[in-house]
C-alpha positions, 0 to 999 in steps of 0.5 A: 500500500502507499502511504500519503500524508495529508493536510487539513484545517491544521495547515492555516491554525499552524502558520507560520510554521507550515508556511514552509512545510507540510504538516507532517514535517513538523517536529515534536518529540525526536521525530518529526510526524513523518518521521514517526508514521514511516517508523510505524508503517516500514514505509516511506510517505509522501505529501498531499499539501497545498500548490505553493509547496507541492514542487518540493513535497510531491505526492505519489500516487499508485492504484492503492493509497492509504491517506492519513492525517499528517497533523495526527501523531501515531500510535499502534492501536491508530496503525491498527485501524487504518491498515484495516481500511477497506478500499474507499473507507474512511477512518474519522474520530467524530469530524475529524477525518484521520485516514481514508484508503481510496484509488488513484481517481478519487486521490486526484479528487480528494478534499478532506473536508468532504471525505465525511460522506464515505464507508466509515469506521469510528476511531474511539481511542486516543489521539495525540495531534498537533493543531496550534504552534504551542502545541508542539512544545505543550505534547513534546514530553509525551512525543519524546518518550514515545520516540525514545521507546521506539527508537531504543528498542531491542538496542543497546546504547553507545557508551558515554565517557566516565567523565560524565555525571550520569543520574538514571543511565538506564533513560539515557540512549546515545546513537553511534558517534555522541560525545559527552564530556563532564556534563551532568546528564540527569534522565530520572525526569524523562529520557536523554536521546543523544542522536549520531555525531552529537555533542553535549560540551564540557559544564553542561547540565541537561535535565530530561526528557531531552533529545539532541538530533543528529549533528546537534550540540550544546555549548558549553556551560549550556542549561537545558530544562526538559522536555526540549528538542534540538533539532539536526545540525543545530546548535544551544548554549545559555538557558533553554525550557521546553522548546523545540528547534526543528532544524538548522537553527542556532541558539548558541550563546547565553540568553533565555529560551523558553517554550518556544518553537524555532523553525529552520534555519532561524538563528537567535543573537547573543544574549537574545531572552524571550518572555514566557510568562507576564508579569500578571500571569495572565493567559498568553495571548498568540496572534491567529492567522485565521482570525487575523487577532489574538486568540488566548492560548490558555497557557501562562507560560508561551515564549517565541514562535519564530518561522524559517530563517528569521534571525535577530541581533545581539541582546533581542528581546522577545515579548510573552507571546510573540510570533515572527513569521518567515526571514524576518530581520529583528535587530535593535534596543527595546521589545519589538512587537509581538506579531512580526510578519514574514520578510520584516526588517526592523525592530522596536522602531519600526519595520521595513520590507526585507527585500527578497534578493537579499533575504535570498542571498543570505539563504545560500550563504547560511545553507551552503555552509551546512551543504544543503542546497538552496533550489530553485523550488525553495526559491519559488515557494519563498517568493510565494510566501512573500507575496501572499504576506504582504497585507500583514506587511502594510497593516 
């Protein structure tokens, strides 16, 4: 069978994050949700998403397809079900449409929102799935511990230097090639997972659950509070609270992040400290792309949530709350606003457009110093994401 993950409403609820990437390439825990559902099925997936970014995540179709939603977590007891589909059923949670097993004609017609209609079984367990930015740092514990169990099975871990402070070793995994030396790794909060040819450098304390992706570091003298993710190949020092780094991001320097969620390529300046919490402890208030407002998150603690490749300078200061959309520039004195739309250039006095030429420019050098290229397919997704936020630029 071939496996499709889809999009739905959760797209547009998850900007600015899934400006850039399909739903299921959102990471929360180790994995990113792709990652999980090819895990549990033995197979590779491929994308159902919207037109700007279907040059680059391309779907494939064949006569039998199992379509699920990319925006759900898996588990065994959801595999079970959908892998039980007969050919034009659905598997739905109340309206929640989870999967559908269809034909290659009626992919080429498929829309979630009108798929309710069809042979049906109702799923009555429990579903983990991530629908707002918040959630993923809020469901990242529960995700890294179900990522640490299925990745660690049946396997033995490499062994850490003794020059470590090690507390509950039996909760720490490290792949082959993690360094470690003279950090203080406690796992008896959650699971430490050091990915391949990781690093945690000399006086850092880590406090799980905590995963460290392939390529990824802590600086040294780095504080890291669980759950956090850092993602491939990206970089943090300072202090970091449950947040999540998807990838290729840097926060490598002293300074504050706390439940927040940095997208690609993003990277934080010296010093830069991000709010999580008001001074009247109020309920955090996001801005919402659907709604063009602020909607209340119903949490007291919600720090960043930044888009690919928005950087800031040195001694950045982000409100409580504060969403940077796509390559947005933020440098100065003083707390910038917090809604910041993609391809802004500024700060707390005031904001420019963030000419695409440069903001291209800029991507090849960053890119091409991890090897990665930038395409002419990331370039034409850029360009389309910057036209399609350029009301928020004027407002």
């Amino acid at each position: 069978m071939n496996i499709i993950l889809f999009d739905d409403s959760a797209k547009q609820t998850l900007l600015p994050l899934t400006y850039t990437r399909p739903v299921c390439e959102i990471r929360c825990g180790i994995l990113t949700i792709k990652e999980k559902w090819e895990k549990y099925l033995n197979a590779s997936c491929s994308f159902f998403t919207n037109e700007i970014l279907s040059s680059k995540f391309k779907t494939e179709i064949t006569e039998d397809n199992i379509l699920i939603n990319g925006s759900v977590l898996p588990s065994a007891t959801l595999t079970e079900n959908i892998l039980s589909l007969r050919s034009g059923e659905i598997l739905k949670q109340h309206d929640l449409l989870l999967a559908a097993r269809l034909n290659n004609d009626q992919v080429q017609s498929f829309r979630p929102e009108t798929m309710i209609s069809q042979p049906k079984q109702e799923f009555g367990g429990t579903i983990l799935r991530i629908t707002n930015p918040w959630d993923i740092f809020s469901l990242n514990g529960i995700a890294l511990e179900e990522d640490f169990k299925l990745l660690t099975k049946g396997r033995e871990s490499a062994t850490l230097s003794s020059t470590n402070n090690i507390i509950a070793p039996e909760n720490i995994f490290a792949e082959e090639g993690a360094k470690a030396e003279y950090a203080t790794l406690n796992a008896s909060t959650g699971p430490i997972y050091l990915g391949k040819e990781s690093e945690v450098m000399e006086g850092s304390n880590i406090r799980g659950a905590f995963a460290l992706c392939e390529h990824a570091a802590t600086k040294m003298g780095a504080k890291v509070y669980g759950p956090t993710t850092i993602g491939p190949h990206s970089k943090v020092g300072g202090e970091v609270h449950n947040s999540v780094l998807f990838g290729f991001s840097n926060k490598a320097h002293d300074g504050f992040l706390g439940n927040s969620v940095l997208g690609e390529w993003c990277n934080l300046g010296a010093d830069t400290n991000t709010s999580n919490l008001k001074n009247n402890y109020a309920s955090v208030r996001l801005w919402n792309y659907q709604s063009g407002n602020y909607a209340d998150t119903g949490l007291q603690f919600c720090g960043l949530i930044m888009g690919d490749h928005s950087k800031c300078g040195i001694n950045t200061m982000f409100n409580t709350g504060t969403i940077v959309g796509v390559f947005a520039n933020i440098f100065g004195a003083g707390f910038p606003r917090n809604f910041i739309p993609s391809f802004s250039w500024g700060g707390a006095s005031g904001f420019s457009t963030y000419a695409l030429s440069k903001a291209f420019e800029v991507a090849e050098i960053v890119m091409a110093r991890r090897n990665v290229e930038f395409t002419e397919s990331d370039r034409q997704i850029l360009m389309a994401i910057f036209d399609k936020t350029m009301p928020y630029r004027k407002s």
